[in-house]
C-alpha positions in Angstrom: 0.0 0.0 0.0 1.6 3.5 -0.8 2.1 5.7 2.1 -1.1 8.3 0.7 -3.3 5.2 0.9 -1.5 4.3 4.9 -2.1 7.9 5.4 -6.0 7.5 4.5 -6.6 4.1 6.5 -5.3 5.7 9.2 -7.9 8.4 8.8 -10.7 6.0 8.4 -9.2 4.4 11.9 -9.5 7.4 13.4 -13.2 8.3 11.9 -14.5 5.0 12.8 -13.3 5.5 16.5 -14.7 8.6 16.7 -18.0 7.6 15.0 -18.5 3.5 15.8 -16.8 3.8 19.5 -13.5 3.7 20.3 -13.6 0.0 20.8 -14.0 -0.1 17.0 -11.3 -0.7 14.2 -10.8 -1.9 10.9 -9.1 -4.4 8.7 -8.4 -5.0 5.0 -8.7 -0.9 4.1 -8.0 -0.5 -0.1 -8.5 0.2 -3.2 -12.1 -0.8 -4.3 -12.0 -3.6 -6.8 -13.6 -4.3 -9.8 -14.0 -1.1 -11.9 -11.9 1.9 -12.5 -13.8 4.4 -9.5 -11.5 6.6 -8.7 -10.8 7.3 -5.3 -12.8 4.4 -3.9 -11.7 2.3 -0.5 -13.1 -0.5 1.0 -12.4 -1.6 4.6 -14.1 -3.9 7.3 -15.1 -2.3 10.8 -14.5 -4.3 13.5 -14.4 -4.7 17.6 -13.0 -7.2 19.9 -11.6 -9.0 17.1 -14.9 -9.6 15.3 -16.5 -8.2 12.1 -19.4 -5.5 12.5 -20.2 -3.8 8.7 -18.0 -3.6 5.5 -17.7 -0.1 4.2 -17.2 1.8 0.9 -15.7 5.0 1.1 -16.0 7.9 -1.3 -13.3 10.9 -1.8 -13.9 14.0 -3.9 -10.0 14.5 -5.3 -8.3 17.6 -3.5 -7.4 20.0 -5.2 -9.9 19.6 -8.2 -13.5 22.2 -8.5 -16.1 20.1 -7.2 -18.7 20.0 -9.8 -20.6 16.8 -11.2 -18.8 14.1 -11.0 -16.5 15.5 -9.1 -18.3 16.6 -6.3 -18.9 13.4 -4.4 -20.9 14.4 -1.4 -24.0 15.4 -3.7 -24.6 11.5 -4.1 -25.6 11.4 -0.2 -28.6 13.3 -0.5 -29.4 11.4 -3.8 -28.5 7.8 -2.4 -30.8 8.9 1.0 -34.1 9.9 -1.4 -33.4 7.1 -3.4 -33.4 4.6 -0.2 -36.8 6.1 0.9 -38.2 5.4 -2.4 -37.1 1.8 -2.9 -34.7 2.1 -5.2 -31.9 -0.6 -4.5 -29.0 1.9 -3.4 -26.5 1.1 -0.9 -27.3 2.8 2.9 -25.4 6.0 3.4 -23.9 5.4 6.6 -21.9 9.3 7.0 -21.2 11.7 4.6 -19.9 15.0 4.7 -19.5 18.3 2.7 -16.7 19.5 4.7 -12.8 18.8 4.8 -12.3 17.8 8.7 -11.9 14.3 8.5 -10.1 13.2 4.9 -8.7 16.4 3.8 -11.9 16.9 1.1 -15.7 15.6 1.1 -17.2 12.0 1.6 -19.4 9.9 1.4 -19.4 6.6 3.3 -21.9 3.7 2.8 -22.7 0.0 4.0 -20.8 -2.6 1.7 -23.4 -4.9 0.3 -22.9 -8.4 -0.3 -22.0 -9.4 -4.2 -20.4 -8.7 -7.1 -20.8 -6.5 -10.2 -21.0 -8.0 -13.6 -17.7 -6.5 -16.0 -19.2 -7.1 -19.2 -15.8 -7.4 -20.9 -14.4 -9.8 -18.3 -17.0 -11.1 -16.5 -16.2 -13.1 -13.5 -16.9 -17.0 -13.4 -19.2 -17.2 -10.6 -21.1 -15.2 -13.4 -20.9 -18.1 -16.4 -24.4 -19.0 -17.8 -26.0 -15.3 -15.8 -24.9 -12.5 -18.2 -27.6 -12.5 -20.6 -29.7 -12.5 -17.6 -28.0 -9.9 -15.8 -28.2 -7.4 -18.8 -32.7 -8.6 -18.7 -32.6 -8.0 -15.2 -30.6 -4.8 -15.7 -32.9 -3.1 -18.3 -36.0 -4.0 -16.4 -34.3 -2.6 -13.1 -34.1 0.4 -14.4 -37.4 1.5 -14.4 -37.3 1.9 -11.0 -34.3 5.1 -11.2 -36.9 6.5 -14.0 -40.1 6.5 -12.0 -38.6 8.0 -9.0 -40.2 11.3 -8.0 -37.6 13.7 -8.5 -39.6 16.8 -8.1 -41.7 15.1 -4.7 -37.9 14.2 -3.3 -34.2 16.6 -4.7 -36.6 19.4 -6.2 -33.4 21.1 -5.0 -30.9 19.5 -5.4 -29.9 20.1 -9.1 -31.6 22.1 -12.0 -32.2 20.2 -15.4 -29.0 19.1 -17.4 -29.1 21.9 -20.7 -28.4 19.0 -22.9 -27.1 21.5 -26.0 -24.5 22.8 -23.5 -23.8 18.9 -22.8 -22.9 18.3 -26.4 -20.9 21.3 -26.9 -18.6 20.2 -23.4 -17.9 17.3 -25.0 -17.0 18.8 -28.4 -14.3 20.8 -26.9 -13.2 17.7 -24.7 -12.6 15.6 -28.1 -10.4 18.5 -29.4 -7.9 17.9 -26.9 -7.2 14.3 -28.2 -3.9 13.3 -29.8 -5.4 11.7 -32.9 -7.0 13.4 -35.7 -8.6 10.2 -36.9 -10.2 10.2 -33.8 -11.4 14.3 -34.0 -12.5 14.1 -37.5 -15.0 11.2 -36.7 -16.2 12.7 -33.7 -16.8 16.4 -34.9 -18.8 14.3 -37.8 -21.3 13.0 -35.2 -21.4 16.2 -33.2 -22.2 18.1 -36.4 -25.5 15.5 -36.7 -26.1 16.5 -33.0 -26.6 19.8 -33.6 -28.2 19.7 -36.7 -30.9 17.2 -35.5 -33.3 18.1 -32.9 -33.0 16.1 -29.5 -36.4 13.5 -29.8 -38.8 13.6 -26.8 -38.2 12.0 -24.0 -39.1 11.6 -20.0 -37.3 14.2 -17.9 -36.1 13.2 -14.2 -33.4 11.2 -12.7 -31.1 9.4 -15.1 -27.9 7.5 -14.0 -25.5 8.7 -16.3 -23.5 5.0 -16.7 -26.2 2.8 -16.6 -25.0 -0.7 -17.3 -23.9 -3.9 -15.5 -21.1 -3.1 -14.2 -22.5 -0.6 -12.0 -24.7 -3.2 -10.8 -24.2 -5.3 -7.9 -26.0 -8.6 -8.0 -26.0 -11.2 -5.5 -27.3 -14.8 -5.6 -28.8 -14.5 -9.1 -30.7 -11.1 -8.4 -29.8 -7.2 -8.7 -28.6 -6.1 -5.1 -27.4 -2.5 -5.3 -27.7 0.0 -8.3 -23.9 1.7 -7.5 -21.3 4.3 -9.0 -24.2 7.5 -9.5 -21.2 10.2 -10.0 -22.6 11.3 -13.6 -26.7 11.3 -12.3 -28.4 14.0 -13.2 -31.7 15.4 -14.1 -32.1 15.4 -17.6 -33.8 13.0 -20.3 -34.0 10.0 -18.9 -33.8 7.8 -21.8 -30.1 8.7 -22.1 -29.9 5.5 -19.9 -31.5 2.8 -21.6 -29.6 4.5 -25.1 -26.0 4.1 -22.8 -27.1 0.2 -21.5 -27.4 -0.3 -25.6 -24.7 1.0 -26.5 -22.5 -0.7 -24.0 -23.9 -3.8 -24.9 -24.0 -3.5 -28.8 -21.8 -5.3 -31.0 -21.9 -2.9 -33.3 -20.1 -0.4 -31.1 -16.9 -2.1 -30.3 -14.0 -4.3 -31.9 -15.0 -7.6 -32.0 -12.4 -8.5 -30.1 -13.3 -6.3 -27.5 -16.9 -5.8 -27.2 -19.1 -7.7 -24.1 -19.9 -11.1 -24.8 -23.1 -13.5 -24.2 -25.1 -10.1 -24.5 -29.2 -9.9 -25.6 -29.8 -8.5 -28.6 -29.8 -4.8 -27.9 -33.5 -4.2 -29.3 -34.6 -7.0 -26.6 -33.1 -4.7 -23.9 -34.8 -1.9 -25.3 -38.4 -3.7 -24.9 -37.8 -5.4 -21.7 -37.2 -1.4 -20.5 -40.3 0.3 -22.0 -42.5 -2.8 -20.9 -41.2 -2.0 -17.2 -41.9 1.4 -17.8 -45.5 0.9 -19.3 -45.0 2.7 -22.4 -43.2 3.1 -25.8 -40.7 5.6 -26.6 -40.4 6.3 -30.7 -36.2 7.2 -30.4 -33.8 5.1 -28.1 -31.8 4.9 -31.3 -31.4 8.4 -31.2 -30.1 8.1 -27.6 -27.7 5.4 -28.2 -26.0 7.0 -31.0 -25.7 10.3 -28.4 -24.0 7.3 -25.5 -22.0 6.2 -28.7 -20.6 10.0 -28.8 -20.5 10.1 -25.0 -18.5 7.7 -24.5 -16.3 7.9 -27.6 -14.8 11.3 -26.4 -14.7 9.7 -22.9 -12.2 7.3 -23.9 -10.7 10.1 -26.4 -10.1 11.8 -23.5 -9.0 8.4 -21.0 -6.6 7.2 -23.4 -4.8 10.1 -23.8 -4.6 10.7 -19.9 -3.2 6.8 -19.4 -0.9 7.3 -22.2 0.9 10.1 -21.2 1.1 8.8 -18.0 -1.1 11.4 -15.7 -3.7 9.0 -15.1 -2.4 5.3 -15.7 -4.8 2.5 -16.2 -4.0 0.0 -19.0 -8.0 -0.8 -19.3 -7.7 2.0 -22.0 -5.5 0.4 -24.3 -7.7 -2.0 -24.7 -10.9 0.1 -25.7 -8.8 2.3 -27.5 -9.5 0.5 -31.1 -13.5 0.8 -30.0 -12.8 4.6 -30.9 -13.7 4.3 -34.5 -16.7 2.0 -33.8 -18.3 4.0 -31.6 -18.1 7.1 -33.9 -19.2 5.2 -36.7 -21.9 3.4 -35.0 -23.4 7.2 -33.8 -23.1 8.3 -36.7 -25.1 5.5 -38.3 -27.6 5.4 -35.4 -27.8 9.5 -35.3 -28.3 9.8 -39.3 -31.0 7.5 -39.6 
């Protein structure tokens, strides 16, 4: 462990004495597995030698403008509503705004049991399940998309300005090191702007909707996890981003998630859940195609240069062109 992450466990020691009892400690404190979170720690609390809750620890980065993703406390209020209105979120067990304790915000909540579903590597306890997990994934989310947004968080974040959205990640893809990659996103960004966005349900949408962000235990969705890009907005940008994740069409074939419904069935199993038809997901998975495109623009070039290393990238780096081409074949239809 490098001395920062000593540093932080000794923190948590401290916070859990403070907050548990000072009979309490803790055990195992690191890295969250599984995904590629951020600044994400897992640790046991314990006292007289015997295990009392696991807990998943949240840090805004120091040093960085909290805003969006970045600002992790304003998942606590979000988790707490969401908790009261039976969507499967973990418990927030503390959370603060303020620096006192870690150096920056928090947010703290209970470690639930299972395991999330990597749709590129999926783990073997998951062999036979993914097709399932993706069914039970698109009908789960229904529940995020029916929440009463205005009822619970009427304050706690205006309407994303979706045009503004497009045009932040425009500049982000100009900062790329490859002009393959620029040319065949500012094609897709042009059809953005040219077409009008199609109708859609406003409210709560997760921003990264798709199995990996979902913890399922014992054959059955547990915990909904990982809502640093939620917003309020059209919600329909969810089902479009679980598509996209999951469509062939998107990625290298050597790449792509494996042992995945056809995307169309994902599309249905959603809108049945949700009582209704909507007449343009495509739309919405060509905008996650862009999305995430520049994303990994953006993440490769941070990895390669060495300011944010993670060799994940690497390997989605050849989706680049797919995911531009598919947008742009979704987006001009």
């Amino acid at each position: 462990m490098s001395q920062a992450n000593d540093e932080l466990r000794d923190e948590a020691a401290r916070f859990v004495a403070a907050h548990w009892g000072a009979d309490h400690g803790i055990r195992d404190f690191g890295p969250m597995a599984d995904g590629h979170a951020g600044l994400s720690f897992g640790f046991t609390v314990t006292r007289a030698g015997a295990d009392v809750e696991g807990v998943v620890l949240r840090l805004a980065p120091k040093g960085v403008r909290r805003s969006g993703n970045t600002d992790v406390y304003r998942q606590a209020p979000l988790l707490r509503a969401l908790g009261r209105a039976g969507v499967k979120v973990p418990p927030v067990l503390h959370a603060q705004a303020s620096e006192d304790w870690f150096g920056t915000p928090f947010v703290m909540t209970r470690l639930l049991p299972g395991k999330t579903l990597i749709i590129w590597q999926p783990a073997p306890e998951f062999e036979g399940f993914v097709a399932e997990g993706w069914r039970q994934a698109a009908r789960e989310l229904a529940t995020i998309h029916r929440f009463d947004w205005r009822a619970e968080l009427a304050d706690w974040e205006k309407p994303r300005d979706m045009a503004a959205e497009i045009e932040r990640w425009a500049a982000i893809l100009e900062k790329t090191d490859e002009p393959d990659w620029i040319e065949r996103g500012r094609r897709v960004a042009a059809i953005l702007r040219e077409r009008p966005m199609p109708p859609s349900p406003q409210g709560l949408f997760h921003g990264d909707y798709q199995p990996g962000n979902v913890l399922f235990h014992q054959g059955r969705i547990a915990a909904i996890l990982d809502w640093e890009l939620a917003g309020i907005g059209p919600q329909l940008l969810d089902i479009g981003w679980l598509m996209m994740m999951g469509d062939p069409e998107a990625w290298d074939p050597d790449w792509g998630a494996k042992n995945v419904p056809p995307v169309d069935e994902l599309a249905a199993i959603y809108q049945d859940a949700m009582g209704e038809r909507f007449e343009a997901i495509d739309y919405f998975e060509g905008l996650g195609c862009y999305i995430f495109g520049v994303i990994s623009c953006l993440n490769v070039k941070l990895h390669r240069t060495g300011r944010r290393p993670d060799p994940m990238w690497d390997d989605i780096a050849s989706s680049v062109v797919h995911l531009f081409g598919r947008g742009e074949e979704l987006l001009s239809r």
